[in-house]
NUVEX-483276 format. One line per field, with one value per residue (C-alpha): residue number from 1; x, z, y. Coordinates in steps of 0.02 Angstrom, whole numbers, padded with zeros to 5 digits. Each point is the difference from the previous one (the first is absolute). Layout:
N
i	[NUM|...]
east	[X|...]
up	[Z|...]
north	[Y|...]
// end
This chain:
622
i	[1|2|3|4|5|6|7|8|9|10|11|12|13|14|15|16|17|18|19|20|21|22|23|24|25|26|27|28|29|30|31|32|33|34|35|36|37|38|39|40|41|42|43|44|45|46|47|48|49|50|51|52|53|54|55|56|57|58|59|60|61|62|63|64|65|66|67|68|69|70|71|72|73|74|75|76|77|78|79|80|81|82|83|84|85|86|87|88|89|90|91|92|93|94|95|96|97|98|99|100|101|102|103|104|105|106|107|108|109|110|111|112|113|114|115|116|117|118|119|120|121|122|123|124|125|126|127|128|129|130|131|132|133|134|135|136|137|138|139|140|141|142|143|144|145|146|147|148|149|150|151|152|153|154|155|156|157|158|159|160|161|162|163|164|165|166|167|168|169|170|171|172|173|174|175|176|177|178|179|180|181|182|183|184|185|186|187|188|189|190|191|192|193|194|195|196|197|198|199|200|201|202|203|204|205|206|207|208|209|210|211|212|213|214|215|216|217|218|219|220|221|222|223|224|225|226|227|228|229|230|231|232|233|234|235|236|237|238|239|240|241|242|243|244|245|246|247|248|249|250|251|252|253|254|255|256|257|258|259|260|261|262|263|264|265|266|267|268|269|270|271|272|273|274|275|276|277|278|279|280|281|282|283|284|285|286|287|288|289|290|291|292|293|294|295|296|297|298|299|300|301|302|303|304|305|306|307|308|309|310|311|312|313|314|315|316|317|318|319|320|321|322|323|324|325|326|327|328|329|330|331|332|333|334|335|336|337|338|339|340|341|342|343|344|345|346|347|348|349|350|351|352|353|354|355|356|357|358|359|360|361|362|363|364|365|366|367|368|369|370|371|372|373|374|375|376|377|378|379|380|381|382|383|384|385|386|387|388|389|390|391|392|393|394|395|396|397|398|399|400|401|402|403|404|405|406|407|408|409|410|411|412|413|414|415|416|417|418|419|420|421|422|423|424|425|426|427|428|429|430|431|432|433|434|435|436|437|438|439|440|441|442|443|444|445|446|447|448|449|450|451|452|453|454|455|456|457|458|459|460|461|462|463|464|465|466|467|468|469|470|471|472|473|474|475|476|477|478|479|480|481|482|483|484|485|486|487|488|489|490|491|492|493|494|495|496|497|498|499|500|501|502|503|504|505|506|507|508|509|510|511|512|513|514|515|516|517|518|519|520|521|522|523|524|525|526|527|528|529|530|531|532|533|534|535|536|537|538|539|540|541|542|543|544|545|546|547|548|549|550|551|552|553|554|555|556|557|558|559|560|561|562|563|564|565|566|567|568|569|570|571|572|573|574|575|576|577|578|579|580|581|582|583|584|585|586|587|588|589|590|591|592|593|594|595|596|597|598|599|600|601|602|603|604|605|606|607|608|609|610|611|612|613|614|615|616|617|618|619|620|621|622]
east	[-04768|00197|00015|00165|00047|00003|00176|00069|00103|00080|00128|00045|00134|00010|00140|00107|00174|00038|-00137|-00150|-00150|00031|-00166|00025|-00152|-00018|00061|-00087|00064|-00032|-00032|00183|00042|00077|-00041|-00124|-00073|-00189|-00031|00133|00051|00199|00109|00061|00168|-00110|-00107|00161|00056|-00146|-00008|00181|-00054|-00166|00127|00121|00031|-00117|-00116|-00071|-00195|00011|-00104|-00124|-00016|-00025|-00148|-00096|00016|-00071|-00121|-00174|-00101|-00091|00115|00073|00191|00094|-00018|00188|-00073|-00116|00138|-00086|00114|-00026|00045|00174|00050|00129|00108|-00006|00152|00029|00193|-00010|00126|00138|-00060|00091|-00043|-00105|00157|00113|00108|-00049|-00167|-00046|00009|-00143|-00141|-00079|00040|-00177|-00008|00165|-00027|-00150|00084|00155|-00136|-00095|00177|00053|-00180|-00006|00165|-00054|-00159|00108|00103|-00142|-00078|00171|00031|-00175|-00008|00200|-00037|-00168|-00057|00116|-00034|00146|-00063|-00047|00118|-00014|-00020|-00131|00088|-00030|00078|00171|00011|00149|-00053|-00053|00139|00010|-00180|00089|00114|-00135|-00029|00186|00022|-00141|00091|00132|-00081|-00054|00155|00065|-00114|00071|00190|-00074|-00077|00117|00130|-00134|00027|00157|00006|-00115|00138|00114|-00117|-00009|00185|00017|-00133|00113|00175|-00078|-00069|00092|00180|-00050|00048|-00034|-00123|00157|00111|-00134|-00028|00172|00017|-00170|00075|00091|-00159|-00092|00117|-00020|-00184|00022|00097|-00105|-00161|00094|00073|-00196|-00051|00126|-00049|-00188|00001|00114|-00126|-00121|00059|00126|-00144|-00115|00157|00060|-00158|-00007|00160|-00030|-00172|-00056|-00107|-00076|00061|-00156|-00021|00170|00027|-00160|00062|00202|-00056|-00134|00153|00120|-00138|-00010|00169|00036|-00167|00074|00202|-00101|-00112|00151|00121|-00116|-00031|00191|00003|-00142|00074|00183|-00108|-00058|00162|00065|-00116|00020|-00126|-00157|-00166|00032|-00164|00038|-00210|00095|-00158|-00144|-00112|-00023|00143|-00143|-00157|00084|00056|-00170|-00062|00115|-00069|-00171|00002|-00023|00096|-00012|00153|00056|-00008|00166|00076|00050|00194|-00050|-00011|-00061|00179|00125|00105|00140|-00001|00140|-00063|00092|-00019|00059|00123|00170|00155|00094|-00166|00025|00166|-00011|-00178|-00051|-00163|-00028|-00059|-00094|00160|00179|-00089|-00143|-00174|00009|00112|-00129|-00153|00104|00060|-00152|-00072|00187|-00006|-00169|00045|-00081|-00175|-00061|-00119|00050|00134|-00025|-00036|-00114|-00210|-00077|-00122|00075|00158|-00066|00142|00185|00114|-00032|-00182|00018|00088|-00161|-00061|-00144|00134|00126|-00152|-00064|00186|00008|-00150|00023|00070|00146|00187|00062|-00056|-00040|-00109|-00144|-00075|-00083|-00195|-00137|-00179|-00093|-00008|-00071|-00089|-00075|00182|00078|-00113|00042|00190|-00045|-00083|00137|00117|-00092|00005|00191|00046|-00110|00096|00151|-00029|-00068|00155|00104|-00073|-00031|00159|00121|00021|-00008|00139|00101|-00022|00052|00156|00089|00067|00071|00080|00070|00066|00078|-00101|00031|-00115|-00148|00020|00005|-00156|-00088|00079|-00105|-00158|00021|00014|-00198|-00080|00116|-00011|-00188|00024|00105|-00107|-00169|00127|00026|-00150|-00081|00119|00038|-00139|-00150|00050|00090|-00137|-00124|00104|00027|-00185|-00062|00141|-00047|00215|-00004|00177|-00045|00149|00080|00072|00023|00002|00157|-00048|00068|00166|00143|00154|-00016|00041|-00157|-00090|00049|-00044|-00180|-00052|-00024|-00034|-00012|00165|00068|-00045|00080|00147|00033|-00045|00073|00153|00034|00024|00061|00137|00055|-00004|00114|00123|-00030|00003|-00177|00068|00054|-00168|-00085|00077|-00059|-00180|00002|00096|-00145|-00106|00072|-00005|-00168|-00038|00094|-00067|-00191|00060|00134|-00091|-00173|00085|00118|00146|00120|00100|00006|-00057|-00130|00133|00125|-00144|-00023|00182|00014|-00115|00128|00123|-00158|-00038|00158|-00012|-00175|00052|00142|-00103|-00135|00132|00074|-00137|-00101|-00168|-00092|-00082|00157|00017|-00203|00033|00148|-00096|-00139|00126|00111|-00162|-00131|00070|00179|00015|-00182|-00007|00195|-00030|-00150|00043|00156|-00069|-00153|00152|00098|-00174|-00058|00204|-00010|-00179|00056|-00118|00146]
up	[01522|-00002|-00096|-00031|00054|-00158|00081|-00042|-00139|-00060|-00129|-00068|-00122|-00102|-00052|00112|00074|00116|-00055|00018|00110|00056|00093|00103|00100|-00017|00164|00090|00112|00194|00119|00057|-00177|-00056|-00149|00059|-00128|00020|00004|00133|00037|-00034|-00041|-00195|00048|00086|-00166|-00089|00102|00003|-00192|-00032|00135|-00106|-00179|00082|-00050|00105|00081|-00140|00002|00207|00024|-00102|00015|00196|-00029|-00115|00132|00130|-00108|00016|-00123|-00122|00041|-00161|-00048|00035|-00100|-00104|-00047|-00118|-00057|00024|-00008|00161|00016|00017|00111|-00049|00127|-00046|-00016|-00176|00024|00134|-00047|-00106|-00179|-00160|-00190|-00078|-00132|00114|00023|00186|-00038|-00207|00046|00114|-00073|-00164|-00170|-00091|-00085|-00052|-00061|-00097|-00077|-00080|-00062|-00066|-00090|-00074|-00061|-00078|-00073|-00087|-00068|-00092|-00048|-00073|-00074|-00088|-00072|-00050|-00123|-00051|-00041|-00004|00046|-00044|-00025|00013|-00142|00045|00169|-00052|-00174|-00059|-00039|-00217|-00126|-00043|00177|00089|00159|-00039|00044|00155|00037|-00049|00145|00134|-00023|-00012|00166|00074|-00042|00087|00165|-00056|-00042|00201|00072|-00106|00047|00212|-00029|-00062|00116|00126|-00071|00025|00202|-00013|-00070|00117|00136|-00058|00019|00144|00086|-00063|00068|00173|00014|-00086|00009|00184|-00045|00103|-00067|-00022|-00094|-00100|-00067|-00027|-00109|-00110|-00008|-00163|-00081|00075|-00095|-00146|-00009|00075|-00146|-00123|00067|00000|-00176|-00070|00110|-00091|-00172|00038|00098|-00125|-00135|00114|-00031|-00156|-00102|00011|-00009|-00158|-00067|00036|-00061|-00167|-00041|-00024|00140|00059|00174|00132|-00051|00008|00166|00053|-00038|00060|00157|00015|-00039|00122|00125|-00047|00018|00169|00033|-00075|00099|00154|-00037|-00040|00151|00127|-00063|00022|00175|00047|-00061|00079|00168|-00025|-00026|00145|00094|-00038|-00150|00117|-00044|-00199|-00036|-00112|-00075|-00070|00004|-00093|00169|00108|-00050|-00153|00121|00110|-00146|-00043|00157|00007|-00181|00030|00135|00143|00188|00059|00079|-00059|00112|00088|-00022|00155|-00026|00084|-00111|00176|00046|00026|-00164|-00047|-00148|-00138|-00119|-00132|00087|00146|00037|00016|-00104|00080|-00029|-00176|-00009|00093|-00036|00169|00079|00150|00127|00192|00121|00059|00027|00106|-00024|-00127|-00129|00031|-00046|-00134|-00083|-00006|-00139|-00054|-00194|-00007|-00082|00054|-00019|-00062|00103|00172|00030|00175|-00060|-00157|00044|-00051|-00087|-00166|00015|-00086|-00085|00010|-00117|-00105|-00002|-00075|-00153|-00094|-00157|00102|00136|-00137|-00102|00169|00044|-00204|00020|00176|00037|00073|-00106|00170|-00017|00186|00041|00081|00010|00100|-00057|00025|00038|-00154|-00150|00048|-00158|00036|00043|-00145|-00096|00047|-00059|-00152|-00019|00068|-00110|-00166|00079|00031|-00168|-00100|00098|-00036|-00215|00031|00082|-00103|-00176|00042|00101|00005|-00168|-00069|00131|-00058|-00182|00017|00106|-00159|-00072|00171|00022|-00179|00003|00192|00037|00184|00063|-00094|00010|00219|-00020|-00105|00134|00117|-00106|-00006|00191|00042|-00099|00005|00169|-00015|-00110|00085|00176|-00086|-00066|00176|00053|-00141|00002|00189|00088|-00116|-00115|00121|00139|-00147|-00032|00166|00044|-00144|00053|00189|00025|00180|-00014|-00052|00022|-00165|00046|00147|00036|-00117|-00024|00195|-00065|00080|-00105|-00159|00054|00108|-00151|-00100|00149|00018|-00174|-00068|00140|-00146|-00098|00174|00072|-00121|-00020|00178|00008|-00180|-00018|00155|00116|-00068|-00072|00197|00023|-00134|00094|-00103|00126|00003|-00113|-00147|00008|00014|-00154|-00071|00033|-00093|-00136|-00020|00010|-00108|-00118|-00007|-00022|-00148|-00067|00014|-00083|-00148|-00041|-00040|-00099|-00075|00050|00126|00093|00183|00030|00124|00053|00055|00082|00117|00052|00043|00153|00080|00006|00055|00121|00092|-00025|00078|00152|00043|-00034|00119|00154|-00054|00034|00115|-00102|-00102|-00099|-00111|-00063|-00020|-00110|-00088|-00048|-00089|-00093|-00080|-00047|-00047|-00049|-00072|-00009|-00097|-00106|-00081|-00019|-00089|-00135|-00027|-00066|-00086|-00094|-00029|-00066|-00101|-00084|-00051|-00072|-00124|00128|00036]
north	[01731|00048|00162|00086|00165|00141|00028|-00146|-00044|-00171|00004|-00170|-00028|-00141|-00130|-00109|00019|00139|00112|-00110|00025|00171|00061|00202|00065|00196|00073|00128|00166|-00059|00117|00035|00025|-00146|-00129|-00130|-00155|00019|-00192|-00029|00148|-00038|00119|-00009|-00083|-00142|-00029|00016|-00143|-00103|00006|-00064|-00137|-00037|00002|-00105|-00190|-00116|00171|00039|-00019|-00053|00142|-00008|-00190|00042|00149|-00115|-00126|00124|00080|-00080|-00093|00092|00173|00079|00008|00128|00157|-00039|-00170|00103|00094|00147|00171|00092|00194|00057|00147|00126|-00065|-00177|-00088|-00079|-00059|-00105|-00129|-00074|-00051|-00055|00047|-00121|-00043|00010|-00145|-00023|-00016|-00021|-00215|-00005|00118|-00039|00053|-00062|00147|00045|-00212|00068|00139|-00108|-00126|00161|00056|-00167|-00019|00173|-00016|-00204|00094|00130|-00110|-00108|00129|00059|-00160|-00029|00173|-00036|-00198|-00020|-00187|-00131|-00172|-00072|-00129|-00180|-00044|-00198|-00070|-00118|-00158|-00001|-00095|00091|00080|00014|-00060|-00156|-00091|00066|-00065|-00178|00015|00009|-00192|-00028|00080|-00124|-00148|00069|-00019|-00188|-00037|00082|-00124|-00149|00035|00016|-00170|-00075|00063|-00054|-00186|00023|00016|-00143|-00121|00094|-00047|-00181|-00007|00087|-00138|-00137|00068|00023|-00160|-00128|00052|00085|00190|00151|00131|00100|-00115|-00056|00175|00036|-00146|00072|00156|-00007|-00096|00144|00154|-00106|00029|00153|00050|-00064|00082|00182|-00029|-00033|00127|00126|-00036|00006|00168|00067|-00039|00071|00204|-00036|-00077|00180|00104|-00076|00012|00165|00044|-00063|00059|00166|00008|00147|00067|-00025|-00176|-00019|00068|-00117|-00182|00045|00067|-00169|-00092|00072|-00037|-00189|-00004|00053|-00094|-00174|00053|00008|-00153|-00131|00090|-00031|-00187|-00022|00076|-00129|-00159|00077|-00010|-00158|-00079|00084|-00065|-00173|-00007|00028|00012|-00032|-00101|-00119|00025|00177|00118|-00092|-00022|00094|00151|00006|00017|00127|00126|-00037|00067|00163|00037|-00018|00102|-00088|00047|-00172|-00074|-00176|-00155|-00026|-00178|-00091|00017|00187|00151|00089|-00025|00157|-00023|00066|00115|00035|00146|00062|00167|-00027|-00119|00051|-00020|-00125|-00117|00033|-00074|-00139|-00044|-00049|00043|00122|-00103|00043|00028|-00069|-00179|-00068|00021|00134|-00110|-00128|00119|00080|-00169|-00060|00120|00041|00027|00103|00191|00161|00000|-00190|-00082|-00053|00144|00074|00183|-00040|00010|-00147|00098|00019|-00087|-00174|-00050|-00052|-00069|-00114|00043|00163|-00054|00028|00071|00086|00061|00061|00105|00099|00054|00036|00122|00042|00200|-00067|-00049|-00101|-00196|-00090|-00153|00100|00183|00087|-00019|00130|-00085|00073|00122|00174|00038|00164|00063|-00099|00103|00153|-00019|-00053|00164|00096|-00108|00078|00148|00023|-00088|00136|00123|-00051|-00018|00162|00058|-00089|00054|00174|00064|-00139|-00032|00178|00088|-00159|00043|00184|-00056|-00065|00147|00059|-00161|00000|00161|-00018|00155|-00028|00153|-00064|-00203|00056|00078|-00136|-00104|00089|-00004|-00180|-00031|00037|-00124|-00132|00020|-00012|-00148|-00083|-00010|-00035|-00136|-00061|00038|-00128|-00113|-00022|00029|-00031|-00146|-00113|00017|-00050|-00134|-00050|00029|-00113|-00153|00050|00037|00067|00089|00155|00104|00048|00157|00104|00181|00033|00191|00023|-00081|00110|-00101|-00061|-00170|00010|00042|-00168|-00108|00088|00018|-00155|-00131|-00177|00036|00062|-00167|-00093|00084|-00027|-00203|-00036|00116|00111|-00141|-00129|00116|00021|-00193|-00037|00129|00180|00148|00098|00125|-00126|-00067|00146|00055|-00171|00053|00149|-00075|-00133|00134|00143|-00143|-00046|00184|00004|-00154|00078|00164|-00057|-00140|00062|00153|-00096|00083|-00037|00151|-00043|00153|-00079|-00120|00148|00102|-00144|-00020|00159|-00015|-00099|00170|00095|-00111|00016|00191|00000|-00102|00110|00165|-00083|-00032|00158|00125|-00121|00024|-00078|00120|00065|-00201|00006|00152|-00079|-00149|00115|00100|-00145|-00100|00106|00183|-00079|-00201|-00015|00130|-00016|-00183|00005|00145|-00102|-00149|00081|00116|-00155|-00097|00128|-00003|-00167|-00018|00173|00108|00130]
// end
């Protein structure tokens, strides 16, 4: 058995980079008096060498890969394999080569840091429990009182309770206006089969003579449209505004209703963009039968949760089509309303023409999997259809989604558990830190004491902060994958990893991936096709925006001081600021840090003591 000399002496030091694998034999006096290595009996310089050899990129570990190769079966390692510490002599070199600090910028990025990790988790823990613990022998344990009402005789709420039907005839009366524009482009099409073959019309003249019939309807459909998604939000909000409803229920039915609303916008402007195809197209594939058939069995299939595909027809849904998506078809197709078709001409206008008219993602486009994309229009316009995009986590309307196969319940159980967890944190959070700091920021903000109202501001920032990401956390991850896991919605993606957001801007298109969405395919874009510049409609996005915000705050306290509404404007002037500070200093982390700073130490904080000062003011709390 192999059995290393006492003399010898491996010293290996950890890491990576230039100071990795760094092994020195202990050199012994040779007979003439010089420095020998016992093991090969090299002079120091030649270990030396061989050990920046072993450390360098692409030799390190040749070596040893080569001795246990040689060393037979059964053998033991190497004695530095057991990490065994040999004896040193006195003469022993210790500083054999160049090395770097651990923090160090050279060399702090490629070692770990789990401890120092452990020790800022250890802080921030520490510092919550005496914090707890503080606010637990100031306060004691608050209630809070009852977060939601019980609907009795005399209470304020019931009215709102009123509007929940109110708003579900809403969506009834959505699919009523689609089928009836729907009968419509049937008479259209009626027409349109008469003009080509009695009076021998092209496709083309034959559509231009529809096309004022065809704005007519048009016209009709958006003006019924109007009124009923008007009714839709103005209903709750004037109800609201004219009871004396209490806040959380408030806030509950005008932020349901701002959600049926954008749901209902997207619901009637995709409609439009799928009949606009199909008269482009010639009126193709509008089935006369409408959607009683077999549109009826096929929603009935992708509800019921089966992944079969449907039967394709002979006319050839396995056909390359062209697709025209709301998404992503460009402005000048807008305008003139034609569809995209295959190429210049030849064999691609032939493919292309023969499935021209068919939008992004209905059955029989080239890119759709036949899996779960059963339907296309007409067949969708369905009360079953309409009521799974109604519940689905998703405020953009199209044809088909993405399925998933089944319902996990063992994991769907799980987030309902950590959904009661994070909403008990957050009342606990809420009643015990939020509320109180706000309370005893009044008389600063009265009295302009700006020393004390920065501190308070301060106070304030931890648990909002805490609030508001268990708020995110609930909301965004927990509630809309339970949703989407019950309704089997395979687009999962409601948010993405905004906290690395190094511009504010960045931020806004992370953070909230539905109303992003929809901003983009109902406001953004077609603001650029009807000719604004990106910043005009950019500002139009956070105008809709800022004003929704202000709708869910004013509203439900019954005040209205665009203080929300202002707040959100004035991300457009810190976007720009963040951009240039981001090319300016060619990092990322000072707009990162920027980000943090105007919305959870500043932006948060402010807002929120301003309208519980301004709430308290008008109710005779102040």
């Amino acid at each position: 058995a192999h059995r290393p000399s006492p003399s010898q002496v491996v010293l290996a030091v950890g890491g990576s980079g230039p100071v990795a694998d760094v092994r020195i034999k202990t050199p012994r006096p040779s007979a003439s008096g010089r420095l020998v290595d016992t093991a090969t009996g090299s002079s120091p310089a030649a270990v030396m060498a061989s050990s920046e050899l072993r450390s360098a990129p692409g030799t390190a570990g040749a070596d040893t890969g080569a001795a246990a190769a040689q060393r037979a079966p059964g053998s033991p390692p190497p004695s530095h394999a057991r990490q065994m510490r040999p004896d040193m002599l006195a003469s022993t070199p210790v500083h054999v080569s160049v090395k770097f600090s651990y923090l160090s910028s050279e060399r702090m990025w490629h070692e770990k840091h789990s401890g120092l990790y452990n020790l800022a988790a250890v802080i921030l823990v520490a510092g919550n429990i005496r914090m707890a613990l503080e606010n637990a022998l100031k306060y004691g344990l608050r209630s809070g009182g009852r977060m939601v009402s019980f609907l009795t005789f005399g209470n304020p709420n019931i009215p709102l309770a009123l509007c929940y039907p109110i708003m579900l005839l809403m969506v009834l009366l959505s699919l009523v206006s689609e089928l009836a524009a729907y009968r419509f482009l049937l008479i259209e099409r009626s027409i349109y089969t008469q003009l080509t073959k009695q009076r021998d019309l092209s496709s083309a003249d034959a559509v231009a003579s529809l096309a004022r019939r065809a704005s007519v309807a048009e016209w009709l459909v958006f003006l019924s449209n109007i009124a009923n998604t008007t009714a839709a939000i103005g209903v709750p909000w004037a109800v609201i505004y004219n009871t004396k409803a209490e806040p959380a229920e408030a806030i509950v039915l005008i932020l349901l209703a701002c959600i049926l609303w954008m749901k209902l916008v997207s619901y009637h402007h995709v409609c439009w963009d799928l009949r606009r195809c199909r008269r482009a197209a010639g009126y193709a594939f509008v089935e006369a039968t409408g959607a009683e058939t077999a549109g009826s069995r096929r929603i009935r299939t992708a509800t019921s949760g089966e992944s079969r595909a449907p039967s394709r027809s002979a006319s050839g849904d396995a056909v390359s089509a062209a697709s025209c998506s709301l998404d992503d078809r460009s402005p000048s197709d807008d305008a003139t309303g034609r569809t995209p078709s295959g190429g210049e001409g030849g064999e691609g206008d032939d493919a292309a023409s023969a499935y021209a008219g068919l939008c992004g993602y209905e059955r029989g486009t080239p890119s759709t999997p036949a899996e779960w994309a059963l339907l296309r229009y007409p067949e969708n316009l369905t009360l079953s259809n309409l009521a799974y995009f109604a519940a689905a986590p998703t405020l953009t309307y199209q044809v088909n989604y993405p399925r998933t196969e089944k319902i996990r319940l063992k994991w769907l159980g799980r987030r309902v558990f950590e959904l009661a967890i994070v909403l008990t944190a957050m009342v606990l959070l809420v009643n015990q830190y939020i509320f109180p700091a706000v309370h005893n920021s009044m008389r600063p903000l009265q009295e302009m004491d700006w020393l004390h109202l920065c501190e308070r501001v301060l106070r304030l920032a931890l648990p909002n902060t805490y609030v508001w990401l268990c708020m995110f956390y609930s909301l965004f991850h927990l509630w809309l994958n339970i949703l989407a896991e019950l309704l089997r919605f395979g687009d999962r993606e409601f948010y993405k990893d905004w906290w690395n957001a190094s511009t504010v801007g960045e931020y806004w298109r992370l953070w909230n991936m539905p109303v992003h969405k929809w901003l983009l395919r109902h406001v953004y874009f077609p603001s650029i096709r009807l000719g604004c510049s990106k910043m005009v409609s950019m500002v139009l996005v956070f105008v809709v925006s800022a004003f929704f915000h202000e709708l869910l705050l004013g509203v439900p306290l019954h005040m209205v001081r665009f203080w929300a509404f202002t707040g959100i404007m004035l991300q457009v002037p810190l976007i720009i600021i963040s951009e240039k500070i981001k090319r300016r200093l060619n990092s990322d982390q000072w707009g990162n840090i920027m980000f943090w700073l105007s919305f959870c130490i500043v932006g948060q904080p402010v807002c929120t003591l301003i309208y519980y000062h301004d709430y308290m003011k008008i109710n005779g709390g102040l």
